[in-house]
mmJSON file of the N, C-alpha and C atoms, coordinates in Angstrom:
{"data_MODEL":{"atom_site":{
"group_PDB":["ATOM","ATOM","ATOM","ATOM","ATOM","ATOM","ATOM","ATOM","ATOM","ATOM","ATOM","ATOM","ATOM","ATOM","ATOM","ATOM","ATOM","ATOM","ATOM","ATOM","ATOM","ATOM","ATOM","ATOM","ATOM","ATOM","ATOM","ATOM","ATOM","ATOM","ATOM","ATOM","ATOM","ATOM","ATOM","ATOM","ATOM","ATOM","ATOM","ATOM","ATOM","ATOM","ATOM","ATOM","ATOM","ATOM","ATOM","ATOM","ATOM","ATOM","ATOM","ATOM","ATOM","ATOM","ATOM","ATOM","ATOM","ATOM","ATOM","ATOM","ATOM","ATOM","ATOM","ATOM","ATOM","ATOM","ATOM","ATOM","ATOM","ATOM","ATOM","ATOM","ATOM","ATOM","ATOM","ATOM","ATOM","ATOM","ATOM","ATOM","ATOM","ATOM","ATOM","ATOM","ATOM","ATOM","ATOM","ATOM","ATOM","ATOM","ATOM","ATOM","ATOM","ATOM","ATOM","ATOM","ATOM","ATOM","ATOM","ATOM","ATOM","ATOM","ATOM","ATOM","ATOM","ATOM","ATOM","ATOM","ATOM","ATOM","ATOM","ATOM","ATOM","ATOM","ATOM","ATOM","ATOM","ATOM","ATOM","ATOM","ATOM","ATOM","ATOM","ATOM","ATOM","ATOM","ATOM","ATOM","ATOM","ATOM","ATOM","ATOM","ATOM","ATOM","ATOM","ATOM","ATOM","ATOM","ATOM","ATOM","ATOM","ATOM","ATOM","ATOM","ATOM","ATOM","ATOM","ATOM","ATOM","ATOM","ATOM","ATOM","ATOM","ATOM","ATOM","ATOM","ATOM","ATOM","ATOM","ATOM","ATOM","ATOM","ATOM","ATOM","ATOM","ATOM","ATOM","ATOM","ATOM","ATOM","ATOM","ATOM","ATOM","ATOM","ATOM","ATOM","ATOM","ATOM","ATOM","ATOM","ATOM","ATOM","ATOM","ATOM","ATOM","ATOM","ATOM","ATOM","ATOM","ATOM","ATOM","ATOM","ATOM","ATOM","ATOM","ATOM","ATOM","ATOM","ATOM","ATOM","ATOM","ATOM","ATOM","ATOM","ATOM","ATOM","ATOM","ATOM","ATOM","ATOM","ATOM","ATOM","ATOM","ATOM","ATOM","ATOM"],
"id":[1,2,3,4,5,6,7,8,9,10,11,12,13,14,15,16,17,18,19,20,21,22,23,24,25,26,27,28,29,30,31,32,33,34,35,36,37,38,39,40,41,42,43,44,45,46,47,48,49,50,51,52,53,54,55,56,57,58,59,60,61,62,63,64,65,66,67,68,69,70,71,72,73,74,75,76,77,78,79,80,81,82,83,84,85,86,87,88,89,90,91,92,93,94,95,96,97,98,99,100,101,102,103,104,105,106,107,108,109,110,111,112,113,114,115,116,117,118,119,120,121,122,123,124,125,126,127,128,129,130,131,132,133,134,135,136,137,138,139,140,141,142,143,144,145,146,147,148,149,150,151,152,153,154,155,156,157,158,159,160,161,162,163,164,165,166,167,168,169,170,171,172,173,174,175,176,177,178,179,180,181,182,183,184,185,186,187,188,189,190,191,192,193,194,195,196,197,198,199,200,201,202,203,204,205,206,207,208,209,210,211,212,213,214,215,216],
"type_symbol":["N","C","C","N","C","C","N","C","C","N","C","C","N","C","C","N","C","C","N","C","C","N","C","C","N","C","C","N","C","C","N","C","C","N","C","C","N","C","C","N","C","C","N","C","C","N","C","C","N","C","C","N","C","C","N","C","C","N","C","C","N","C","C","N","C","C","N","C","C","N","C","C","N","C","C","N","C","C","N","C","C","N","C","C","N","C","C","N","C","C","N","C","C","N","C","C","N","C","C","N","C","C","N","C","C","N","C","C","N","C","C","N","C","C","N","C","C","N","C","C","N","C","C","N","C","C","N","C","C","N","C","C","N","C","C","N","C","C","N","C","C","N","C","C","N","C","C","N","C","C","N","C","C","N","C","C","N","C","C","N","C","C","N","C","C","N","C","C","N","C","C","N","C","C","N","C","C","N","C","C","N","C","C","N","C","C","N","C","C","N","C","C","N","C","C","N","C","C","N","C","C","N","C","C","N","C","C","N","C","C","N","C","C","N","C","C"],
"label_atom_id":["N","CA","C","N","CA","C","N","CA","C","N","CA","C","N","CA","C","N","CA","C","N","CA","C","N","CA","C","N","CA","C","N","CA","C","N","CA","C","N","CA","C","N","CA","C","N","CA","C","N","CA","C","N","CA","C","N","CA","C","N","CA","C","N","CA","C","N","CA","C","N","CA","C","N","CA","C","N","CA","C","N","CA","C","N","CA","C","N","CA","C","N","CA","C","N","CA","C","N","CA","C","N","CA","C","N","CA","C","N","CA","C","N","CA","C","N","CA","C","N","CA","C","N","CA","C","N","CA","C","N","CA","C","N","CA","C","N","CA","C","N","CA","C","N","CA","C","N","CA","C","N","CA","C","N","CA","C","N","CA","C","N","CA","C","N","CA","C","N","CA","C","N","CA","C","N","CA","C","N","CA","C","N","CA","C","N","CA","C","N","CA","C","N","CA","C","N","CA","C","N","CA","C","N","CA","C","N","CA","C","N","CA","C","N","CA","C","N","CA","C","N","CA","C","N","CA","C","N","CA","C","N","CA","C","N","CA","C","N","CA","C","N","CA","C","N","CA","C","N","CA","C"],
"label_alt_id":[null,null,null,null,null,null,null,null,null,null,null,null,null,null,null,null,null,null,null,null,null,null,null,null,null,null,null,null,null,null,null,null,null,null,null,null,null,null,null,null,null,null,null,null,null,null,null,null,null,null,null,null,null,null,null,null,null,null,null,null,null,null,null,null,null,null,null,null,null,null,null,null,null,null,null,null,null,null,null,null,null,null,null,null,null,null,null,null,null,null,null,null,null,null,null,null,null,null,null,null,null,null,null,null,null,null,null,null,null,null,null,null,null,null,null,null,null,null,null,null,null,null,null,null,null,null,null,null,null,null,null,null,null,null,null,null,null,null,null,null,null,null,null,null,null,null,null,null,null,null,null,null,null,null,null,null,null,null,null,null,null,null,null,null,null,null,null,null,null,null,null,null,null,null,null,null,null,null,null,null,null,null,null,null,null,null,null,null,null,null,null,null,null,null,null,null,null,null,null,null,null,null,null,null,null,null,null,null,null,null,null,null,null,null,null,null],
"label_comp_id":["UNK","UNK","UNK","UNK","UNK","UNK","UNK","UNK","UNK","UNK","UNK","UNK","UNK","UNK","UNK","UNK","UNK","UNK","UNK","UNK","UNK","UNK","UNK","UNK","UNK","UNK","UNK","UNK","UNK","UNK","UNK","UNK","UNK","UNK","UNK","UNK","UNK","UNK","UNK","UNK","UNK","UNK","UNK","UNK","UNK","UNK","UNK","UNK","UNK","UNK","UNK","UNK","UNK","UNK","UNK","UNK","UNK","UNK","UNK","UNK","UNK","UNK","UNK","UNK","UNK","UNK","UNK","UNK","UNK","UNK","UNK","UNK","UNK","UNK","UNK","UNK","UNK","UNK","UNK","UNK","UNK","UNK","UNK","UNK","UNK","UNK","UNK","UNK","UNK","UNK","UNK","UNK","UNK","UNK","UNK","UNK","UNK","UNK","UNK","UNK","UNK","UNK","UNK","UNK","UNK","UNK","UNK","UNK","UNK","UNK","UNK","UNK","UNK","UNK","UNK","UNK","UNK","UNK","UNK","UNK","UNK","UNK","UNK","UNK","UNK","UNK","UNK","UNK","UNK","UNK","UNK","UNK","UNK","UNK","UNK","UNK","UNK","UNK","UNK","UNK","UNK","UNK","UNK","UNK","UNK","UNK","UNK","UNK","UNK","UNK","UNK","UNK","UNK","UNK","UNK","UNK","UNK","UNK","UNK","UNK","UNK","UNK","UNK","UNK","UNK","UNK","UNK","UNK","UNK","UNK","UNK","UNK","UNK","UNK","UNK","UNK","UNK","UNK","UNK","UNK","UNK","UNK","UNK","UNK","UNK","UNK","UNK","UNK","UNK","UNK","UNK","UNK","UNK","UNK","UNK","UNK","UNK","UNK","UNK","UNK","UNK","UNK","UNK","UNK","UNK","UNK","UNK","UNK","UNK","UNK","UNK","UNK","UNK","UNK","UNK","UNK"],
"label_asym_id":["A","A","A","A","A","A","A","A","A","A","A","A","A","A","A","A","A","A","A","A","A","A","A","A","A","A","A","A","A","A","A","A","A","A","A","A","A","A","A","A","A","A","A","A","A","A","A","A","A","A","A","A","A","A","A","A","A","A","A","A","A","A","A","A","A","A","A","A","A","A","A","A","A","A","A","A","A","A","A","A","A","A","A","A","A","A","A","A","A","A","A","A","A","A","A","A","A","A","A","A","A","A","A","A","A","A","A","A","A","A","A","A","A","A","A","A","A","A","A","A","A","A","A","A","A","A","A","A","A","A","A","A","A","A","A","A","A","A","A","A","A","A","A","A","A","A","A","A","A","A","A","A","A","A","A","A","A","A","A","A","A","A","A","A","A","A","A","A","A","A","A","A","A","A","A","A","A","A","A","A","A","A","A","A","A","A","A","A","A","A","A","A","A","A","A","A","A","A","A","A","A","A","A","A","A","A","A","A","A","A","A","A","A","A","A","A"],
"label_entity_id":["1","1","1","1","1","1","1","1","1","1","1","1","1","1","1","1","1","1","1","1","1","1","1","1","1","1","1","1","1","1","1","1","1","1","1","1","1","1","1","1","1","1","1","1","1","1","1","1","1","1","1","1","1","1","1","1","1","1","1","1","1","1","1","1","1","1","1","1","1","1","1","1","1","1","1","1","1","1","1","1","1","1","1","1","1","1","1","1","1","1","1","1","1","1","1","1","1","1","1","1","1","1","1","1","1","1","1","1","1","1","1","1","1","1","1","1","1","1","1","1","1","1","1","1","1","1","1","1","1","1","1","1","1","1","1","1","1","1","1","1","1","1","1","1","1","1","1","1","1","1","1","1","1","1","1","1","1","1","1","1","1","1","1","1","1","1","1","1","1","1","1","1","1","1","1","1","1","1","1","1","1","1","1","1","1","1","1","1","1","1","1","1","1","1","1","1","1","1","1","1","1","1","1","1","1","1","1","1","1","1","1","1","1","1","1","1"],
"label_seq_id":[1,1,1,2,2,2,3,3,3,4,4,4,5,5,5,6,6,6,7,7,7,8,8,8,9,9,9,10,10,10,11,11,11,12,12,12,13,13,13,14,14,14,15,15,15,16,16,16,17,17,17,18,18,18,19,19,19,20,20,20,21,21,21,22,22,22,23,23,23,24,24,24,25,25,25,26,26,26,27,27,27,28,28,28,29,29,29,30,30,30,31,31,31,32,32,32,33,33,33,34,34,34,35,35,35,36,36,36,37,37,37,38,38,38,39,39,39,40,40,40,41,41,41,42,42,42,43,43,43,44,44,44,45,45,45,46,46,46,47,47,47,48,48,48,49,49,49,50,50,50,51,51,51,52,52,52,53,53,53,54,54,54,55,55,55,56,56,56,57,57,57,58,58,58,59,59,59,60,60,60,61,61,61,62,62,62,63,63,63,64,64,64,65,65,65,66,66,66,67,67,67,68,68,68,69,69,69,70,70,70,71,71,71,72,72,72],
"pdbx_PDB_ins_code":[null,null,null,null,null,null,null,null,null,null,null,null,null,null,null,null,null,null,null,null,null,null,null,null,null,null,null,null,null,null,null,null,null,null,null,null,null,null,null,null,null,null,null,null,null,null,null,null,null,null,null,null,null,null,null,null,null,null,null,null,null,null,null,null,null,null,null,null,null,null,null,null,null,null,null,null,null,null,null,null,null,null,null,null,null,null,null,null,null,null,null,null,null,null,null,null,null,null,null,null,null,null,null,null,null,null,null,null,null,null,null,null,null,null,null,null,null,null,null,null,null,null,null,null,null,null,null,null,null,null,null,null,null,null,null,null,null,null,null,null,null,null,null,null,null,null,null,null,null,null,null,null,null,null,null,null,null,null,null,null,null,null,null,null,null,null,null,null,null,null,null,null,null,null,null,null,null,null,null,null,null,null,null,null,null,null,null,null,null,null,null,null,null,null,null,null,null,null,null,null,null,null,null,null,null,null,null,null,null,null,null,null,null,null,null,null],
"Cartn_x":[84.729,83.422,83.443,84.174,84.34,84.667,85.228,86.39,84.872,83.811,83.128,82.4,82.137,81.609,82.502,83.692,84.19,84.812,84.986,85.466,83.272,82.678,81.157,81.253,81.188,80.831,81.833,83.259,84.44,84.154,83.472,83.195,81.844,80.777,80.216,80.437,81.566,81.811,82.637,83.519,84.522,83.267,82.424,81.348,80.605,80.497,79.583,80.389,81.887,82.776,83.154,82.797,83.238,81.913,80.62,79.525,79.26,79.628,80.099,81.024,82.175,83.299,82.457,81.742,81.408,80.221,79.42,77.983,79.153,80.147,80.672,81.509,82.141,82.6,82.048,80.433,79.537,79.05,78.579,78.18,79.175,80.461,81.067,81.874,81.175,81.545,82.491,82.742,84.067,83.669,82.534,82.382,81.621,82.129,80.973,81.36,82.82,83.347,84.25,83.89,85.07,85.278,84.772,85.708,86.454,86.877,88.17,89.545,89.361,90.852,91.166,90.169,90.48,90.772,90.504,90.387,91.787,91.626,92.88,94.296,94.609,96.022,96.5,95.554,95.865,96.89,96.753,97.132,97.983,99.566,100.08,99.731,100.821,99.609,99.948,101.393,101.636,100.937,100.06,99.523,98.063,98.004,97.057,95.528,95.199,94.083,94.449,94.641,94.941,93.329,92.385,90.629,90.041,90.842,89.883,89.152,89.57,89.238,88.239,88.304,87.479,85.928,86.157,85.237,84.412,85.265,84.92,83.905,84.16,83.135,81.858,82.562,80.726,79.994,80.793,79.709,79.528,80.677,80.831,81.47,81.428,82.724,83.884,84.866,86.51,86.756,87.452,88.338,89.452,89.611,90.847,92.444,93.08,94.351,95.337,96.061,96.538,98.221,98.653,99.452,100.699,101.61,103.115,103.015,104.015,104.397,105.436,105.319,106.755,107.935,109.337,110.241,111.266,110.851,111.528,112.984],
"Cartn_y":[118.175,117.583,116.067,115.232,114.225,113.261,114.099,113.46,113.301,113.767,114.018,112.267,111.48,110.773,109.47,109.46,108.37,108.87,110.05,110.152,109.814,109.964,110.197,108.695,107.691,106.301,106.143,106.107,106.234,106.329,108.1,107.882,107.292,106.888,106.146,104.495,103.836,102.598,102.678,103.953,103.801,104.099,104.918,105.086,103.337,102.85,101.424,100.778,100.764,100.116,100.053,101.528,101.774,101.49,101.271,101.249,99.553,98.576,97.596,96.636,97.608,97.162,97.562,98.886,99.738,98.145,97.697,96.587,95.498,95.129,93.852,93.826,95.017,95.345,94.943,95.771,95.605,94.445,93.477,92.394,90.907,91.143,90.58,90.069,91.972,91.721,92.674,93.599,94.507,95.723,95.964,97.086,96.413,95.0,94.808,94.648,94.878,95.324,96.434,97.714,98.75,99.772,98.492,98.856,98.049,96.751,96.145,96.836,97.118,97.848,98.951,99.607,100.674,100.638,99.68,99.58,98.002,97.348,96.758,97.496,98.214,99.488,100.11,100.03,100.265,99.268,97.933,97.128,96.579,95.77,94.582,93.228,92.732,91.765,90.456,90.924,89.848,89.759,90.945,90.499,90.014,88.591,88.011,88.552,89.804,90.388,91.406,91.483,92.345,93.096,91.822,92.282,92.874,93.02,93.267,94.655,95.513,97.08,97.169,95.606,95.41,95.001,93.666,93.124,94.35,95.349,96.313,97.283,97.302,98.148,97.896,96.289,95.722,94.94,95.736,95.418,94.309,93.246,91.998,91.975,91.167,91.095,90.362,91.375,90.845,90.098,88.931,88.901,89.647,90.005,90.428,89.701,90.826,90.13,89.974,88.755,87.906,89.02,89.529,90.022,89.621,90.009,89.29,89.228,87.777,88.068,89.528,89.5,90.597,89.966,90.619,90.058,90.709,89.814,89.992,89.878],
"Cartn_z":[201.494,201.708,201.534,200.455,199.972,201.871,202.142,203.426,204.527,204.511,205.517,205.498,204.213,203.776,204.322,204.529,204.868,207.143,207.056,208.79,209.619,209.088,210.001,209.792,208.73,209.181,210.076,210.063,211.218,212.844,212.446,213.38,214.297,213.786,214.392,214.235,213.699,213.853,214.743,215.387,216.219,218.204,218.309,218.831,219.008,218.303,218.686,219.206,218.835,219.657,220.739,221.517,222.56,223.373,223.195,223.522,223.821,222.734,222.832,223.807,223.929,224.988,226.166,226.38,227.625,228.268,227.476,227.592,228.066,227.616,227.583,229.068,229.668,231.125,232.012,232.099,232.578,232.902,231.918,231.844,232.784,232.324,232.707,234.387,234.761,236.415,236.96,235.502,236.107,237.358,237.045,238.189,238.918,239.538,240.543,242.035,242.271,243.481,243.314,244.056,243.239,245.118,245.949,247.524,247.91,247.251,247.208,247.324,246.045,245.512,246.593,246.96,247.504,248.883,249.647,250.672,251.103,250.128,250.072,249.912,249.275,249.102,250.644,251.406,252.945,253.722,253.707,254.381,253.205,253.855,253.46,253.302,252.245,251.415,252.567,253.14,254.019,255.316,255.63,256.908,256.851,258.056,257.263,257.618,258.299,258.395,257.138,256.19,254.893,254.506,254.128,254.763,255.311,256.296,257.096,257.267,256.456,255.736,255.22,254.372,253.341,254.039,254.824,255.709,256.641,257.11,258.247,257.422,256.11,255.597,255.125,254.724,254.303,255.358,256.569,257.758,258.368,258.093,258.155,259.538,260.782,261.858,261.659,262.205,261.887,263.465,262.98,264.621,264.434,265.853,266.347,265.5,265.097,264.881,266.061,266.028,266.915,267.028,268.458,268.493,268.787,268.952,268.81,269.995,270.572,272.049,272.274,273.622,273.98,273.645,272.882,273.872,275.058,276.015,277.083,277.897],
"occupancy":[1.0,1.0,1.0,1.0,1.0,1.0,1.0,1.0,1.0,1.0,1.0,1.0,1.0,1.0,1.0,1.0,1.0,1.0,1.0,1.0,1.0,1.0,1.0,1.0,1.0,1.0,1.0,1.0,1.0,1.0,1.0,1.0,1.0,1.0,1.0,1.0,1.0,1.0,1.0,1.0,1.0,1.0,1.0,1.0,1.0,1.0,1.0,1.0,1.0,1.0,1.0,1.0,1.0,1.0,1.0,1.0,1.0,1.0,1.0,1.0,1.0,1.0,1.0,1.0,1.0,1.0,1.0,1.0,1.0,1.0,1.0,1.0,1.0,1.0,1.0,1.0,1.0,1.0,1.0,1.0,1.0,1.0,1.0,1.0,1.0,1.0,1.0,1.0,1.0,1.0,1.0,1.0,1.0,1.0,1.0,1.0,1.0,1.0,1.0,1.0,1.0,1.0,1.0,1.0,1.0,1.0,1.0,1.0,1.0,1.0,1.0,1.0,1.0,1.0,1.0,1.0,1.0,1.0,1.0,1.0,1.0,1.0,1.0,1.0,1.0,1.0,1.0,1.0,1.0,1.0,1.0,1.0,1.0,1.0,1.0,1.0,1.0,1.0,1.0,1.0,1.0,1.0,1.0,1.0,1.0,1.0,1.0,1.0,1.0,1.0,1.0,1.0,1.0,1.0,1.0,1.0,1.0,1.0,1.0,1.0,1.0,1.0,1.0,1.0,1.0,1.0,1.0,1.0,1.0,1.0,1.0,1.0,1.0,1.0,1.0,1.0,1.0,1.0,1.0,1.0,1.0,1.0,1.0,1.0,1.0,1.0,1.0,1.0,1.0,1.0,1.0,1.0,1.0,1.0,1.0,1.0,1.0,1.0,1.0,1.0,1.0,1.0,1.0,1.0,1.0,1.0,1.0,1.0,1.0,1.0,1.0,1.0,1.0,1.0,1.0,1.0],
"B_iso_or_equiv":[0.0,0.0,0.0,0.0,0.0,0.0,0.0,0.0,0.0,0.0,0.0,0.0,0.0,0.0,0.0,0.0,0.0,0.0,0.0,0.0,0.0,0.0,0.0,0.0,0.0,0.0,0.0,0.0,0.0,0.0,0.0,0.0,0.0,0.0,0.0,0.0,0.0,0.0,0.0,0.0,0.0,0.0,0.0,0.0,0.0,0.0,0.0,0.0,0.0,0.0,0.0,0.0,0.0,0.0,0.0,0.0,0.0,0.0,0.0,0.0,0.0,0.0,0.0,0.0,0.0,0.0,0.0,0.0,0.0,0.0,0.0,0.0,0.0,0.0,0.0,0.0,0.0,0.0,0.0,0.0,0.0,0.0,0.0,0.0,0.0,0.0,0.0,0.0,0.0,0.0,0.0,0.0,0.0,0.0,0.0,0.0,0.0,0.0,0.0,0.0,0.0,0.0,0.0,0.0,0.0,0.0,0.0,0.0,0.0,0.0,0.0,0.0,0.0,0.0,0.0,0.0,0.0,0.0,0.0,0.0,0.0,0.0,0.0,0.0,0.0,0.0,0.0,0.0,0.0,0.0,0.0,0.0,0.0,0.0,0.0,0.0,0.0,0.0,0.0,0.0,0.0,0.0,0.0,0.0,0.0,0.0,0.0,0.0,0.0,0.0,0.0,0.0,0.0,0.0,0.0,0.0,0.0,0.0,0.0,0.0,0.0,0.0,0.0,0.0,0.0,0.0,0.0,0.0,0.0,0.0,0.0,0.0,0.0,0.0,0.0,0.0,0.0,0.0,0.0,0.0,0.0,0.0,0.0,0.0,0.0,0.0,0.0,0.0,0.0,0.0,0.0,0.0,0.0,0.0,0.0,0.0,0.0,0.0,0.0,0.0,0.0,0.0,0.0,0.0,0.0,0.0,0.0,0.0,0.0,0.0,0.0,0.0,0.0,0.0,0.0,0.0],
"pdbx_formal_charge":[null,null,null,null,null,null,null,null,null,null,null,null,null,null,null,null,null,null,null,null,null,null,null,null,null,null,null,null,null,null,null,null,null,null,null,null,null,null,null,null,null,null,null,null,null,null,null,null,null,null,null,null,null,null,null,null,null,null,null,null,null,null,null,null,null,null,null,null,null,null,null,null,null,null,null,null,null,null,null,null,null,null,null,null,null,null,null,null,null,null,null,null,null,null,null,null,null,null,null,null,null,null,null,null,null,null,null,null,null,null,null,null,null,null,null,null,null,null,null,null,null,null,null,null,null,null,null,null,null,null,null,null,null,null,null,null,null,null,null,null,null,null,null,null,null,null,null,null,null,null,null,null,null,null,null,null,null,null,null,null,null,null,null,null,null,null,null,null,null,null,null,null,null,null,null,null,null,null,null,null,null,null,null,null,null,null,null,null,null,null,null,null,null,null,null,null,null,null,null,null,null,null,null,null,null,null,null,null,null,null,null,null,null,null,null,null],
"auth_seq_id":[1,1,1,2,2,2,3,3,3,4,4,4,5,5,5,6,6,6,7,7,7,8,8,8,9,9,9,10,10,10,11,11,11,12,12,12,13,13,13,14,14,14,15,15,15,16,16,16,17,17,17,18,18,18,19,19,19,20,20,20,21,21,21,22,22,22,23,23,23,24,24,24,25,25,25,26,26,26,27,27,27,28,28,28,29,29,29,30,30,30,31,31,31,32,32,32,33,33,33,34,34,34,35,35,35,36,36,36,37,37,37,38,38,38,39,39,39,40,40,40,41,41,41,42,42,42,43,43,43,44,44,44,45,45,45,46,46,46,47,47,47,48,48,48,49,49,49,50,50,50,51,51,51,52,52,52,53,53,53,54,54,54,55,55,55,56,56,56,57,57,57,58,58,58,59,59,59,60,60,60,61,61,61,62,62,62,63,63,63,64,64,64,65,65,65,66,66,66,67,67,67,68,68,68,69,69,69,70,70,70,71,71,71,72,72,72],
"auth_comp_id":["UNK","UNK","UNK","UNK","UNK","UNK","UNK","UNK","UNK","UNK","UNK","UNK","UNK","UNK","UNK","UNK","UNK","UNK","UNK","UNK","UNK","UNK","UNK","UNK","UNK","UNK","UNK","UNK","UNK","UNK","UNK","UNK","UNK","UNK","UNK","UNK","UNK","UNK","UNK","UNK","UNK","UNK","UNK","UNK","UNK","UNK","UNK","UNK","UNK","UNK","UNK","UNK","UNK","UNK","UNK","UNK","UNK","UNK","UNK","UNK","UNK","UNK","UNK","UNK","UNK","UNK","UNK","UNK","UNK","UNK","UNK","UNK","UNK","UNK","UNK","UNK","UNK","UNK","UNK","UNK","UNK","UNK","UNK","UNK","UNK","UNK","UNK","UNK","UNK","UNK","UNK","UNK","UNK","UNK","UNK","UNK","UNK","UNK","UNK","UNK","UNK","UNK","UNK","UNK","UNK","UNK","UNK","UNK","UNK","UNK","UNK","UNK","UNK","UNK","UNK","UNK","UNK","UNK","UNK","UNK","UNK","UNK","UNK","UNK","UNK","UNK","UNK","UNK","UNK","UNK","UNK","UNK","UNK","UNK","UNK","UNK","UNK","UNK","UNK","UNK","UNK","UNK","UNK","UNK","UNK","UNK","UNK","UNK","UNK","UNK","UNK","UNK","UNK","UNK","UNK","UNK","UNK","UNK","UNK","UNK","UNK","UNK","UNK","UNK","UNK","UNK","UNK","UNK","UNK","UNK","UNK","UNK","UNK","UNK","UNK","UNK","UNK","UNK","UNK","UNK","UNK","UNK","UNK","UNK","UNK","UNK","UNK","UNK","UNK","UNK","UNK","UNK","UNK","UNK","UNK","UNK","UNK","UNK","UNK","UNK","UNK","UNK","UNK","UNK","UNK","UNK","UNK","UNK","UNK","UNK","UNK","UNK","UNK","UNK","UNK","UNK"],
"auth_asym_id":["A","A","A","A","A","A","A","A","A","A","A","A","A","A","A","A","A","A","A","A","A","A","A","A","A","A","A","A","A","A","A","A","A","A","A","A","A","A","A","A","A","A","A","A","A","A","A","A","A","A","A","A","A","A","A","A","A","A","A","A","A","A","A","A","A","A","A","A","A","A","A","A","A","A","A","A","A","A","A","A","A","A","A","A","A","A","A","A","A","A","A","A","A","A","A","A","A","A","A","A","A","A","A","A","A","A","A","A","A","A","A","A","A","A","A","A","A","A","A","A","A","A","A","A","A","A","A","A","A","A","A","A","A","A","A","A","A","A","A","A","A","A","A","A","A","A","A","A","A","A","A","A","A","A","A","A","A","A","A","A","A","A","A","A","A","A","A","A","A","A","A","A","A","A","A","A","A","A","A","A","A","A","A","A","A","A","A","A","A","A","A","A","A","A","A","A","A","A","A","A","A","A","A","A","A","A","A","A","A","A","A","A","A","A","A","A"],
"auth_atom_id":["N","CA","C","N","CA","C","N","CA","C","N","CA","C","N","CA","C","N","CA","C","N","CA","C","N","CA","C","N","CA","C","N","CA","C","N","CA","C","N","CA","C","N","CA","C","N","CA","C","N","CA","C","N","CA","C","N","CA","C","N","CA","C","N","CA","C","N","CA","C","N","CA","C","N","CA","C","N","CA","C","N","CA","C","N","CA","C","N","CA","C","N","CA","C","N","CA","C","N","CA","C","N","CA","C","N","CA","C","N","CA","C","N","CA","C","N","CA","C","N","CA","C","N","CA","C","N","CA","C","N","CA","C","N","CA","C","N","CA","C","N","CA","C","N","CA","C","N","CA","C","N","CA","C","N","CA","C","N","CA","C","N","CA","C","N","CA","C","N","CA","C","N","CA","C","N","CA","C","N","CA","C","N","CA","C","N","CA","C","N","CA","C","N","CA","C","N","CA","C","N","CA","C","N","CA","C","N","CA","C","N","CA","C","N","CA","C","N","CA","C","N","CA","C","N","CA","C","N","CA","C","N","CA","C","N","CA","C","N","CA","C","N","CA","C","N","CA","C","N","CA","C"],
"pdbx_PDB_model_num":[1,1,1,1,1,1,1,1,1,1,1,1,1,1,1,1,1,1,1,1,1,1,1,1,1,1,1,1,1,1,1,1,1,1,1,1,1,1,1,1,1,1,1,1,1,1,1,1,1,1,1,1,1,1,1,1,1,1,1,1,1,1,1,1,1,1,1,1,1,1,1,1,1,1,1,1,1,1,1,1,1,1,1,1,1,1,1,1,1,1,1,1,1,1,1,1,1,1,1,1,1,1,1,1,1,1,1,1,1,1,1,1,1,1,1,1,1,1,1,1,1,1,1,1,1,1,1,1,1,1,1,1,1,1,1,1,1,1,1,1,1,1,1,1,1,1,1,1,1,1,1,1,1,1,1,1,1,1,1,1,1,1,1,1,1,1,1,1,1,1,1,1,1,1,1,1,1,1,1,1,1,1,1,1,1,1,1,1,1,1,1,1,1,1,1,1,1,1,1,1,1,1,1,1,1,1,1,1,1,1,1,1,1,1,1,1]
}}}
């Protein structure tokens, strides 16, 4: 029983913490693009329409990417 008296403050100082960090995420901007990531992992970082996944979804217009000549 003794043990119950020191794990319950535990556990609600370990609870505000996470409630704390959870306000401070938030606040800061972390979930405020979360179709980036996802839509970036499609394309290479070297090609330079890499965006354009990104752009195509938030409805934005892409130009055309510029194609290789032939060779002939």
């Amino acid at each position: 029983m003794p043990a119950l008296y020191v794990m319950i403050p535990v556990a609600l100082l370990i609870v505000a913490v996470a409630i704390y960090i959870f306000f401070w995420a938030v606040n800061s901007g972390q979930y405020d693009d979360l179709d980036s990531p996802a839509h970036s992992i499609l394309f290479d970082d070297q090609d330079p329409a890499h965006k354009a996944g990104v752009d195509e979804a938030s409805g934005k217009t892409v130009p055309p990417a510029r194609e290789k000549p032939a060779d002939d």
